[in-house]
C-alpha positions in Angstrom: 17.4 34.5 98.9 19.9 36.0 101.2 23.5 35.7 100.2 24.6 34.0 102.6 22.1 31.7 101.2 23.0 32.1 97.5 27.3 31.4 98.7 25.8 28.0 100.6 23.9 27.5 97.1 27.1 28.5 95.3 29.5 26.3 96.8 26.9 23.4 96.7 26.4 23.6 92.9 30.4 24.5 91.8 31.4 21.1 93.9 29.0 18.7 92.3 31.0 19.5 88.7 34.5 19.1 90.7 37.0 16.9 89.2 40.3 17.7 90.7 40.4 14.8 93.1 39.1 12.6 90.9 42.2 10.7 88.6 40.9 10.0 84.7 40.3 11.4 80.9 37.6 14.2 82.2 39.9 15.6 85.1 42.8 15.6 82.5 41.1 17.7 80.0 39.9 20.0 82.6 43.4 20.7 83.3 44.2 21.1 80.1 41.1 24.0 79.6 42.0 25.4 82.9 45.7 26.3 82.5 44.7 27.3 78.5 43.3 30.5 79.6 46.7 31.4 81.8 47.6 35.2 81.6 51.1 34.3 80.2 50.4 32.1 77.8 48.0 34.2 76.1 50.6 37.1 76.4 53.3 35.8 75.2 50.9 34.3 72.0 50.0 37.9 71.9 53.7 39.1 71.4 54.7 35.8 69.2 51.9 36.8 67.0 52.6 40.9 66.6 56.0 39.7 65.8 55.5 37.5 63.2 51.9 38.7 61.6 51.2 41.2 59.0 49.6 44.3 60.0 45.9 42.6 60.3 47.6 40.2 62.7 49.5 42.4 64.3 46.7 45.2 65.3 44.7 41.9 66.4 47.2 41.0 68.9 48.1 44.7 70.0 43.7 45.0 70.5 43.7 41.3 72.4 47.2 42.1 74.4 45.8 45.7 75.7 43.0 44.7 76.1 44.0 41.5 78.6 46.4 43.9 80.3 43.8 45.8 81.6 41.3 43.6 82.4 43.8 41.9 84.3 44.3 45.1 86.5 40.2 45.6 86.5 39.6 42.1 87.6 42.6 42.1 90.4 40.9 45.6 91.5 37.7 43.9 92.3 39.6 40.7 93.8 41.0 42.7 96.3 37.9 44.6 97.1 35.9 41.5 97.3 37.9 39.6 98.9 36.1 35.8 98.5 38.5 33.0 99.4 39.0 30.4 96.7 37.3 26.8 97.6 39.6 24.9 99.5 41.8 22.0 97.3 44.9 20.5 96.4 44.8 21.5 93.0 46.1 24.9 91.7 48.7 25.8 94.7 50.3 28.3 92.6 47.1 30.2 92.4 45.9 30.2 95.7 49.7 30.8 96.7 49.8 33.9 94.0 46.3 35.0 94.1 44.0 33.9 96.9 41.2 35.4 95.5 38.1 34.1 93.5 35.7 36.5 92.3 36.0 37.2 89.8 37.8 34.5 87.7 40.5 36.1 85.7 40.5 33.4 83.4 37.0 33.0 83.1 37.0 37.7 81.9 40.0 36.8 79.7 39.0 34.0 77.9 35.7 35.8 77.1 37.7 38.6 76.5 39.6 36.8 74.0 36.6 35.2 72.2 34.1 38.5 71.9 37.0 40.5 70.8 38.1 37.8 68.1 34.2 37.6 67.2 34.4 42.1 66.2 37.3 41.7 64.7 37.6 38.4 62.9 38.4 36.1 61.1 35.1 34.8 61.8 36.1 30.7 62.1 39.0 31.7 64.7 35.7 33.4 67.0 33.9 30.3 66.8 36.8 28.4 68.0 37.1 30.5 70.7 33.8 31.1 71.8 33.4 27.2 71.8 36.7 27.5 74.0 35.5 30.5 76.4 33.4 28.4 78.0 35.5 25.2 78.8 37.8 27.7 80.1 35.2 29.0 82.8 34.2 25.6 83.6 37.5 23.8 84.2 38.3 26.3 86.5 35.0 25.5 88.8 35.7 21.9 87.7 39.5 22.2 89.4 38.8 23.8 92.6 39.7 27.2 92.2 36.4 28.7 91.3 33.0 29.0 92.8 30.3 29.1 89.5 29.1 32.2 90.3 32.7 33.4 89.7 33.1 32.6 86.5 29.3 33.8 85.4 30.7 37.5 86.9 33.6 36.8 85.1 32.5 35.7 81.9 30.0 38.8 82.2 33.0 41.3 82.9 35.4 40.1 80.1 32.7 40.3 77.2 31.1 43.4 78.3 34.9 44.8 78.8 35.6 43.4 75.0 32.3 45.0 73.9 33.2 48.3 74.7 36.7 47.8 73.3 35.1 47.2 69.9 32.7 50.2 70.7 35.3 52.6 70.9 37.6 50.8 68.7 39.9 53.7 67.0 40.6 55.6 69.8 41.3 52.0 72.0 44.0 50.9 69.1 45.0 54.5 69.2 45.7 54.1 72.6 47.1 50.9 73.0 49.4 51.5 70.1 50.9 54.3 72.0 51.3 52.2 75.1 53.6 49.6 73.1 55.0 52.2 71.3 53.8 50.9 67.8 51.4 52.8 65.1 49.8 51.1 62.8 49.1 54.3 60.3 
């Protein structure tokens, strides 16, 4: 298949699950899931929970805040050498306006991020949670407009595997990111 073939394919597939013009319950929670996964929200839970945690809590949120930071700059690095428009659509103006980009979906790496990270380090019901939430992310995003499917499989595949070798090279990561807040934990 060439891909030109495999966009057509693409774009054919991510519009059959689109909701956003359509008024009722399912496009209402897909708004929900879609704006769940937003950058600030998850930062400023990140922040709320260092503050207020103990010192499993807060090297949790120091882990999941560095660790979205960067992947943040990784995924907006391959953005803007890919360059793939986002489908056309009323819905989500302020990311087209803010980020015209599509692949791969930030939201899509974050919130697997998010969930394989909470998975290594625990607790082990708050991963389930959010590996049950991962997904729903990823999909309200194709299901509101912004996102093509194969989007959110690249970026699904990019936040885990950047979350994997977070908890690969765990130490020195915490080490690091500790330094970057200008927090230790020892």
């Amino acid at each position: 298949m060439s891909l030109r073939a495999f966009l057509e394919w693409d774009a054919r597939a991510s519009e059959r699950i689109r909701v956003a013009e359509k008024p009722g319950v399912v496009r209402s929670i897909a708004v929900f899931f879609a704006h769940s996964g937003d950058s600030w929200f998850w930062g400023i839970a990140m922040i709320l929970l260092w503050r207020s945690g103990n010192s499993f809590w807060k090297e949790w949120a120091v882990v999941q805040f560095a660790g979205i930071s960067v992947l943040a700059a990784l995924v907006m690095g391959i953005k803007f050498i890919v360059r793939r428009r986002r489908p056309e659509g009323e819905w989500g103006s302020v990311y087209r306006n803010t980020d015209p980009h599509s692949f791969p979906s930030g939201h899509a790496a974050r919130s697997f991020l998010i969930a394989t990270l909470a998975a290594g380090l625990g607790p082990i019901e708050l991963a389930i949670i959010l590996w049950i939430w991962a997904p729903l992310v990823a999909l309200a995003r194709v299901a509101m407009g912004v996102h093509y499917a194969s989007d959110i499989i690249a970026g699904a595949a990019l936040g885990a595997f950047f979350a994997l070798a977070t908890l690969r090279l765990y130490q020195p990561f915490l080490l690091w990111a500790s330094h970057l807040i200008g927090v230790a934990f020892w």
